[in-house]
Every structure is written in structure tokens, then in C-alpha cells.
N, C-alpha and C positions, 0 to 999 in steps of 0.2 A: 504494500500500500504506500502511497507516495507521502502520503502526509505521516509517516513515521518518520522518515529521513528530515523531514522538516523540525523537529520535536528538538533537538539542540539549541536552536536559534529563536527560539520564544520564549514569554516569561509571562507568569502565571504570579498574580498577586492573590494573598492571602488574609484578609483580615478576619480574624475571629478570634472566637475561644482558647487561646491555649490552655495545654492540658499539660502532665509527665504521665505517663501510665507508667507505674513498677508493678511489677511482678515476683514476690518471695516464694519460690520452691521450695519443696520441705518433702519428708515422709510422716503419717501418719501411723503410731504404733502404739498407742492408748487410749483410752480415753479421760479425760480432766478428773481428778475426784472432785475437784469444787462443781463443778457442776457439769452436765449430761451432753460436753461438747468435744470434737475431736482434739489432741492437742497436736499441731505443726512443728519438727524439727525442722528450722527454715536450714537448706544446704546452700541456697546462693540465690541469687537478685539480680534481675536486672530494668533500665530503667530505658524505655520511649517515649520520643514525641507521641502526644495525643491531639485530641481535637481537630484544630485549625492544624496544629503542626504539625501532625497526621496527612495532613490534604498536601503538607509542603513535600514532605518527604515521600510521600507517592511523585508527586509533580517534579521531581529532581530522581526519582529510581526510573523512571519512565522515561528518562534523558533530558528533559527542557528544563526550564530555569524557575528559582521560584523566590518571591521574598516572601517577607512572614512578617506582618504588623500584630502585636496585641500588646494584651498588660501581662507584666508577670509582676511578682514579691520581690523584697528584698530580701531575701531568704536562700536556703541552700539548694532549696527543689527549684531554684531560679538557675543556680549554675549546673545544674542538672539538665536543665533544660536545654541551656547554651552548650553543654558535652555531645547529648545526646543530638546536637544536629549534624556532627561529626568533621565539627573542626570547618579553616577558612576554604576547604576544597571539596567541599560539602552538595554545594551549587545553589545554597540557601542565604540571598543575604537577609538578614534580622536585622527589624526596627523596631526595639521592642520599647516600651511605654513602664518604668517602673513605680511602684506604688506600694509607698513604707508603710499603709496602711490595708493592704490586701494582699492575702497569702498568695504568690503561686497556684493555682489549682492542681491538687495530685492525685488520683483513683488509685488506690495499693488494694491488688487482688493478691490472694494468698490462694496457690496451686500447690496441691496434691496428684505428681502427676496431669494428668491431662483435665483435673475435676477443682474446680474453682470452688473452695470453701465458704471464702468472705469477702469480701469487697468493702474498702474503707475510705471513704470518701474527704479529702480535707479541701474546703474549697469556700469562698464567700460569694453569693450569685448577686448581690443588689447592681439596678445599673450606674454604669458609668456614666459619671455628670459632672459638670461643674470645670477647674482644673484639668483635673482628668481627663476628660473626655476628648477637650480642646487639644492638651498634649497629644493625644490619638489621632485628632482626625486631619493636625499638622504633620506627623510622622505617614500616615497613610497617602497626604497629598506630594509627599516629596515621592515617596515610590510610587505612585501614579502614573509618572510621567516616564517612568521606566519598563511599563508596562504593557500586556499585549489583550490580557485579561483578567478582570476580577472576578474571585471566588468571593462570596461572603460565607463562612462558616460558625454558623449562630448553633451552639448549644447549652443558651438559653444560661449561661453563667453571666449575662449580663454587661458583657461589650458591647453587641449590637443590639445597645437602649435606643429609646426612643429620641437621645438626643443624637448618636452617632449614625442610627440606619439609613434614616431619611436624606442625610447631609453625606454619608458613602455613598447611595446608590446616584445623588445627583452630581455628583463633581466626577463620577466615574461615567457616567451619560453625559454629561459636558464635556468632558474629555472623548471621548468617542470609544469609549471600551465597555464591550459587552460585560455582562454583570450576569454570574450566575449565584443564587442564591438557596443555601442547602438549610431547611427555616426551621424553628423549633417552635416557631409561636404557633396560638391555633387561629390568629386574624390574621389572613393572607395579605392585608389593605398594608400590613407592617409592610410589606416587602413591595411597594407600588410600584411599577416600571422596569422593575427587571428584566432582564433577557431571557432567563432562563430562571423555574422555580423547583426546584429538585426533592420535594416532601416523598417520605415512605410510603405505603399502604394506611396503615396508622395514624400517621402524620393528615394522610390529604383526608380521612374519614372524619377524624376529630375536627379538621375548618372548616368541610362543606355540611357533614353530617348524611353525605351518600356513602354507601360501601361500595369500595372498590376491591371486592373477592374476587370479581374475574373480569375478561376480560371489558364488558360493557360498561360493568360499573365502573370501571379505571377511565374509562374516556369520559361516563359525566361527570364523574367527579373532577377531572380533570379539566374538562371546562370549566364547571363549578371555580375551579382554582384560578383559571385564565379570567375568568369574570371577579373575582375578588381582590387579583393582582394586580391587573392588567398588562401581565406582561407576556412577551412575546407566544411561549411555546410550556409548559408545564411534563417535567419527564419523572413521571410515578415510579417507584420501586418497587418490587413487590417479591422481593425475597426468593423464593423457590419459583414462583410464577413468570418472572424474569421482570421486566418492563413495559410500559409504554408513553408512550412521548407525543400527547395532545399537540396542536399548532394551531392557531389559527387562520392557516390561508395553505392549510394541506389536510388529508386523511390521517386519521392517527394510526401511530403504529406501533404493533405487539411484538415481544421479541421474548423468546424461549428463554430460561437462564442458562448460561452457557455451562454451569457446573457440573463436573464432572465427579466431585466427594466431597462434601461439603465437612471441611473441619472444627469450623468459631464463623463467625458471621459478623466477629466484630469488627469494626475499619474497613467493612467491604464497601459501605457507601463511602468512605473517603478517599477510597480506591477510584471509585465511579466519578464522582465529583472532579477528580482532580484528572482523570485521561478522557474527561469528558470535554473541561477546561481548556486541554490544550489542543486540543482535534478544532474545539472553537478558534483557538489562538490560527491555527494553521491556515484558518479561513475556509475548514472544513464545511458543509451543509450537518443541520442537526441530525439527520439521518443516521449519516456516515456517523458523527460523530457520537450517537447514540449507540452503534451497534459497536464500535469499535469498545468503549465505556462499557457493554454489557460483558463482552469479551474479557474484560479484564476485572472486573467484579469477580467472577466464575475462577478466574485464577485465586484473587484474594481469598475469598472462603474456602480454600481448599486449605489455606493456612493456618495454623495454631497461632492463636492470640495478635496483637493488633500488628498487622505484618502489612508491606507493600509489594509492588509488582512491579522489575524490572522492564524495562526496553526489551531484552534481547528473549524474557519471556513470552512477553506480548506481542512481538514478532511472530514467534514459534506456533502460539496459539494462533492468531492471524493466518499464516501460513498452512495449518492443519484445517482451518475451517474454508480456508476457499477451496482447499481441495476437495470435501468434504462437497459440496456446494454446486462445486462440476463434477463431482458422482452422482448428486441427485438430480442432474437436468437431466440425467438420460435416462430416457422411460420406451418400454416398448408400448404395443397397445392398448394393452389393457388397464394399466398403469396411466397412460397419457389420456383415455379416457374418464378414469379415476377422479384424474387434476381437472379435465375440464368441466367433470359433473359439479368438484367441490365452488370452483371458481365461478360457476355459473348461476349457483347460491348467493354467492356473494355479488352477485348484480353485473360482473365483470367479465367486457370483450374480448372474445378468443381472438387472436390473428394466426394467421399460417403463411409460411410460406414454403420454398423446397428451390436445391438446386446443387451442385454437385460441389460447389466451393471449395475446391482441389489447394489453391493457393490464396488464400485471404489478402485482398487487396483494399484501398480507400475506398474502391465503390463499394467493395460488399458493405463496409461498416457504413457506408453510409447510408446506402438502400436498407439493411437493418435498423440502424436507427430510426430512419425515418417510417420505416413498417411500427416499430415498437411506439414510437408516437402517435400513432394512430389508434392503438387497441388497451387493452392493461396486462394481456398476458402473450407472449408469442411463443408459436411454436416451428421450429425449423427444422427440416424434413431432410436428410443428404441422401443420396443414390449410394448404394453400396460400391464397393470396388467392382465385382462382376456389373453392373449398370453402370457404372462410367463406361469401363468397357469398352461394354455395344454402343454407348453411344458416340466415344470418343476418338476410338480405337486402341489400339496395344497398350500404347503407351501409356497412357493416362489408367487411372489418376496420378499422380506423381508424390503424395503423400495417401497413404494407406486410410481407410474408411475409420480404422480408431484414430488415427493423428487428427482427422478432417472434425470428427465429431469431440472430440480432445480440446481444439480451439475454439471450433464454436462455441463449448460448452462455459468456454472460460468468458466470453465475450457476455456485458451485460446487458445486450437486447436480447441475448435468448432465453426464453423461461423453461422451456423443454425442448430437449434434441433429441430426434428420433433418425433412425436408417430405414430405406424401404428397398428392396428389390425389382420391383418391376422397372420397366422402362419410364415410368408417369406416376406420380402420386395418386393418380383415380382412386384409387380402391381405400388409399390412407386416406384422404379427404373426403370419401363417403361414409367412411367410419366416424369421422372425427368431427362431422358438420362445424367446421367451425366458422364465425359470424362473420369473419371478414377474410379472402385471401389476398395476399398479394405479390405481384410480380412486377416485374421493372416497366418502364412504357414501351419500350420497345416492342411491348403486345397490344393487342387491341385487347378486349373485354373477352370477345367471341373465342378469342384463339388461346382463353389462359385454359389451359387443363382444370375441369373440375369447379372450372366459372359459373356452369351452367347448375353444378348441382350446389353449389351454395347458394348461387339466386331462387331456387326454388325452395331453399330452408329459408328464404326469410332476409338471410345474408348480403353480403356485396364485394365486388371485384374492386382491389385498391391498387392503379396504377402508381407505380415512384418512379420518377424521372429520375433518369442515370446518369453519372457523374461522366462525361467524355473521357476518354483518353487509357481508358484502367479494362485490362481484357485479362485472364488469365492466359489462354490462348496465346496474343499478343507478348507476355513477359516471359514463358516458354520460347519462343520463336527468338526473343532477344538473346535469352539466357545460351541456345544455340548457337547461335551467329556472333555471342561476346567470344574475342579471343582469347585464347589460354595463357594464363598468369606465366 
């Protein structure tokens, strides 16, 4: 994917909650006489960014850049914090806000093994006002301008108060930088104008008061949320369920979770949040950068306790799932009518087309594209190697009928690839009625194969004017006549 290579060169601000998450390991070998609880020999500790700082150090494992605005203490779990980013080559620069009246915030879970006994919370939530608040939203305006995107990362320990939210999300729209915001409160109205609103299952249920258990209810709830935000696009979590990502000036869309063993669940939103952030930065569409985001949540929960996701994972995973993607366009019959029974539920135009596409050139992709713009689902039909053949003679095809179907599968106008044997799709296209065929102009209507039985399903014949000068035929014949190196 192209927008991974881009992920160096961007930078991703962060203002929120900081946290330290520690964690005391221990065994378990009695129980208390004073009273009816396990006692912990802690064997060793160790201590991460949470929260906000969580979404940094995703945002810097995942390759891009990241700074980190919030309050910390004057305390020791402060220079803990400042360890735990790992030092000045880290990729994190820190603007932090300190405040000799407000602890640090630290969560200390105490692990038995892989079994969480206690969780100990030291933190003070009131919000930030007055002083305070001003040192904050001056430190946040200096790295503003250094910036490609803001995360607001609110949990609700009282950073993003009512004097700080308002006054981040407009100097950060003033500045021209999308604003994604991951919200804890249950008045969506807090978070006015964002770009992007990122609430849980939980989360979007408690502000709209819709359930969002599957997939229906996550879109009105999710409107529900675009209407009390007003911002651009609303992307629901839903934990096992996967996601979906309401817009207002597109379809919503659902996405499977991409999990494969779910280990802790915890930090998998700030997994989300933060290569959600920079697929934004890259100038990605929400789409892409939705699904690329789901991909790497699926990673995170596979991890023990609050963990992140490198770059050269979330390649790997990337890389597995598109193959994965062009295994499933290939369908034979039964299967491809399968897809177009379900598709046709869903309100949504079949296209078809077919042709031997030996050697993929600019006109094919562009005759596909422009077929795939006309319908919502295409399917594309190749002549097997024995049917090139007869039609072309010996020679041909010059890549083999799985290479041919190989590429096109990888190409993203196709929804389904199919092989046919005969000479003519007739026989696939009266299986398949599908709503619309099309082939290049260089046909009339009359003369497209299989014209005639779609027009009588209802259907219609889609001429695409062809791009001059691009023959396979043609770059064969050069490929000949070019002389030997």
C-alpha cells in the first residue's frame, strides 16, 4: 500500500490524557490470613505510556512522527513517564504542561500470570482551568504548527475540559488540520466540528441512546453521533464485531475485525486511533484509512497488556490480507451466483464484462474503471488458455489463464473473476443475468455477445469508448520486431 511508505514523513499530534500504566508480576501461593484475599509475591514491574501516550507511541511504532501535549505531576511517575517514551530517539517530541498540584495519573494493575488481580488507580480527574489550562492550550499551539494531524485523546481525567476542547478543536480547524476525536463524554455537542468522532459500541449507545449491537444499529447510531457532533464522518468500534465508519456524503461501511486470537483488548483503540490518524495525515480517503486502522487493531488485541503495532507488522498483515482478497474474487459458478443473489438484496448493480486480457495495458484499466463506474459490483469473465487458442492462434495467450486471472484479481474494478471455456460468454451470461454488460465501443449494441439476453432480463448494453493507441496484439508485434539487447 502506498500510503505506508508515506508514514515517516508525517506527524501526528496528540493532546490528551496522559497516563503510566505499571504493571507488578508476582506469583500467587496463599492466601492473606487477615483476610479472604490472594497474596502477590511481586517478581518484577514494568512501566508504559498510557492514554494519550499510548496513541503516541503507536503513532511512532507504526513509523510516523508524533508529539504528545498534556499535564503531568511533579512527581516521580512524571519521570517515568518521560523514560518510558524511550529516550530523545524515541520519534516523540513532549510538550508537557506540569502541575505541582496534580499527580501524574498512574493505573498499577497487579498480574498473576496472565490474570489481572487488582487495578489501582492514582489519578485526580477535575478539569483543567484557569493557569493551567492557558499553559496547555499555548504549548499545544506551538506544536500545531508542526503538525499534519490532531488526535484529541479524552479519557475523561479532565484535560479536554470545557475550557480546553472547544478552543483545541478551533485553532486546529483554523489551522487547516483534521481533528480526530476519541470522546469519553456522553454529549457528543462537546466535540463540535471534528473531523472525525471515534466512540466505542458503549460509548456511541450511552450519547445517542440507540444500540449499536449490529450492524444497523451502528449506522443510526452513528448518524445519531454525526447529528450531535457535526462532524464530518463518525467511525464506531465494536470490538469483536469489527467497525463501521458512518459519513455523510457516502454509504456506511462495515468491516469484519480483522482478529485472529484475541489476547487483552486493552490499547487496541489507541492502536486504531493513532494508524487511523496517520493514513489521515497521508491524505488517505476514510475508507482506506478505516480499513487499514481495522487491520491493525486485530494485531493489537492479539497482544498481552497495553502493547503497540509496529510498521513492518502492519505491512505483513497488509500484505496477507490482499492476498487473501484476490483468492476470494475468484468464484466459479455457483459461487458467483451466490455473490450476485446476496448483492442483489442489497439493492446493488451487477456489471459484467469478459475478454481474454492476455497482457494488461492503460486501456484495459481504463475500460474497467470506467465499467466499474457505472455499476456497484463487476464481474470479469477471461477465456481460458485453450479459448484464447482458437481464437488467437498458437501463440497466444502469452501469460497463462492463472497469471491473467492473478492480475485481474489484484486490480480494484474487479469484484469477481471468473474463466469460461467456450468461445463466447453466452452461456456465463445467461446464467448470470447480470443488469448491465459491457464492452468497448468499438461494438454496436447488436453485435455484443449476450446483448440480447440481458435486454430481455430487464438489463442494458454499456458501450466504453476506448482509449486509442493500446492493443495487446499491437505491443506483441513490437515486442517482436524490438531488437535484441
Amino acid at each position: 500500500m502506498d500510503s505506508l511508505a508515506d508514514f515517516q514523513s508525517r506527524v501526528v499530534l496528540v493532546l490528551g490524557d496522559i497516563m503510566l500504566d505499571r504493571y507488578v508480576y508476582g506469583e500467587v501461593r496463599r492466601i492473606s490470613p487477615e483476610a479472604p484475599i490472594p497474596v502477590l509475591r511481586a517478581q518484577r514491574q514494568r512501566c508504559v505510556l498510557g492514554g494519550a501516550g499510548n496513541v503516541a507511541k503507536n503513532v511512532t511504532a507504526l513509523g510516523a512522527r508524533a508529539i504528545l501535549v498534556g499535564v503531568i505531576g511533579d512527581d516521580a511517575a512524571a519521570g517515568q513517564v518521560q523514560e518510558a517514551m524511550g529516550g530523545a530517539d524515541s520519534g516523540i517530541s513532549f510538550y508537557p504542561v506540569t502541575s505541582a498540584g496534580r499527580p501524574t495519573t498512574v493505573k498499577t494493575r497487579f498480574m498473576s500470570g496472565a490474570h489481572q488481580l487488582l487495578r489501582l488507580d492514582e489519578e485526580v480527574s477535575t478539569p483543567v482551568v484557569g493557569e493551567l489550562a492557558e499553559a496547555l492550550l499555548t504549548a499545544y499551539g506551538e506544536a500545531l504548527a508542526l503538525a499534519d494531524v490532531v488526535v484529541l485523546s479524552d479519557y475523561a481525567k479532565g484535560v479536554l475540559s470545557d475550557t480546553v476542547l472547544p478552543r483545541a478543536i478551533a485553532m486546529a480547524l483554523e489551522a487547516g488540520k483534521p481533528v480526530i476525536a476519541d470522546p469519553k463524554r456522553a454529549d457528543f455537542s462537546a466535540y463540535a466540528r471534528v473531523t472525525v468522532l471515534t466512540p466505542n459500541e458503549l460509548e456511541v449507545t450511552a450519547a445517542t441512546g440507540l444500540l449499536a449491537a449490529d450492524n444497523e444499529g451502528a449506522v443510526l447510531a452513528g448518524q445519531a453521533a454525526l447529528d450531535a457532533s457535526g462532524a464530518d464522518a463518525v467511525l464506531v468500534t465494536r470490538s469483536e464485531k469489527g467497525l463501521t465508519l458512518v459519513r455523510r456524503d457516502a454509504m456506511a461501511l462495515h468491516l469484519p475485525t480483522e482478529a485472529r486470537e484475541v489476547a487483552d483488548v486493552s490499547g487496541a483503540g489507541d492502536t486504531l486511533v493513532a494508524s487511523f490518524a496517520i493514513m489521515m495525515a497521508t491524505r488517505a480517503g476514510m475508507a482506506e484509512a478505516a480499513r487499514v486502522a481495522n487491520v491493525a487493531a486485530g494485531i493489537a488485541v492479539g497482544k498481552p497488556g497495553t502493547a503497540t503495532v509496529s510498521h513492518a507488522e502492519l505491512e505483513r498483515a497488509l500484505h496477507r490480507q490482499e492476498l487473501l482478497v484476490i483468492d476470494e474474487k475468484f468464484a466459479g459458478l455457483e459461487v458467483a451466483q451466490s455473490r450476485i443473489a446476496a448483492w442483489r438484496r442489497r439493492g446493488l448493480k451487477v456489471g459484467f464484462t469478459n475478454g481474454c486480457f492476455d497482457l494488461i495495458h492503460p486501456g484495459h484499466v481504463r475500460l474497467l474503471g470506467k465499467a466499474r463506474a457505472r455499476c456497484d459490483r463487476l464481474i470479469v469473465a477471461l477465456n481460458t488458455d485453450a479459448s484464447v487458442r482458437r481464437l488467437k492462434g498458437p501463440t497466444r495467450p502469452v501469460q497463462n489463464e492463472t497469471a491473467r486471472a492473478t492480475v485481474m484479481a489484484s486490480m480494484a474494478a474487479a469484484d469477481v473473476v471468473m474463466l469460461f471455456d467456450e468461445d463466447t460468454p453466452l452461456e456465463l451470461i445467461t446464467r448470470l443475468l447480470p443488469d448491465v454488460i459491457f464492452k468497448g465501443a468499438d461494438y454496436t449494441a447488436d453485435q455484443v455477445v449476450g446483448g440480447d439476453v440481458v435486454l430481455a432480463n430487464g438489463g442494458e448494453v454499456g458501450l466504453i469508448d476506448l482509449e486509442e493507441g493500446f492493443s495487446t496484439t499491437n505491443i506483441i508485434k513490437r515486442m517482436a520486431e524490438a531488437p535484441a539487447a
